[in-house]
C-alpha positions in Angstrom: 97.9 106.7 88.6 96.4 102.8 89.3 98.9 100.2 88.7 98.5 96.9 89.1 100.9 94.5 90.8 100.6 90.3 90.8 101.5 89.5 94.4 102.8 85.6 94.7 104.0 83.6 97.6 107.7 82.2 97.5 108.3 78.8 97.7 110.9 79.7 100.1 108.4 82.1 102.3 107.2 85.5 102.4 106.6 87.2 99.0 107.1 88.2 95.5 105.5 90.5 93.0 105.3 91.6 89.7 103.7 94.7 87.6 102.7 93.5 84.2 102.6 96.6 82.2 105.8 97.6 83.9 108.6 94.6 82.3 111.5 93.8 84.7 109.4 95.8 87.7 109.4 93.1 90.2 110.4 92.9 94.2 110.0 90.9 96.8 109.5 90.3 101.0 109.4 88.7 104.0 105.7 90.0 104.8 103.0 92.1 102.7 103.8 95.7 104.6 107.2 95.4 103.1 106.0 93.9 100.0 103.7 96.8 99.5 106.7 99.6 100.2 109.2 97.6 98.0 107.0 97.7 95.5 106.3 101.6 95.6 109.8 102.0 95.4 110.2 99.5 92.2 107.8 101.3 90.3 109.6 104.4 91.1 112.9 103.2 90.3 111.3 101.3 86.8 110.1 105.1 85.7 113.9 106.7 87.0 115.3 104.4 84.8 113.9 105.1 82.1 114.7 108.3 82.3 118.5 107.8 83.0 118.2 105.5 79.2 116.1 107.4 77.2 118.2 108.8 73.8 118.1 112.5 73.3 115.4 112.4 70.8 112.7 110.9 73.3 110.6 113.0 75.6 110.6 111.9 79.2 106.8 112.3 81.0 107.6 112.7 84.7 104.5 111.3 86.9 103.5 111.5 90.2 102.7 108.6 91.8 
């Protein structure tokens, strides 16, 4: 799976990003290694949590990614 993430810099310095088709996935960092690692583990977290919320007559997809 491809998913794309808007990376911005923070007024503040280092980084910030956002995944569009993913609302509420967004991290941030000092520099664009960590940025890229925070991210992996946003989108992650985005999918667990939907899991975790989902009401007992939805079916849960579980994707590698």
């Amino acid at each position: 799976m491809i998913i794309q993430a808007i990376i911005h810099t923070a007024e503040e310095g280092g980084f910030w990003a956002e995944v569009p088709v993913l609302p509420g996935c967004v991290t941030q960092a000092e520099d664009r290694e960590e940025l890229e690692a925070n991210l992996r583990e946003a989108v992650e977290g985005w999918f667990l949590a939907g899991e975790i919320t989902a009401e007992p007559s939805q079916e849960i997809l579980e994707l590698a990614i």
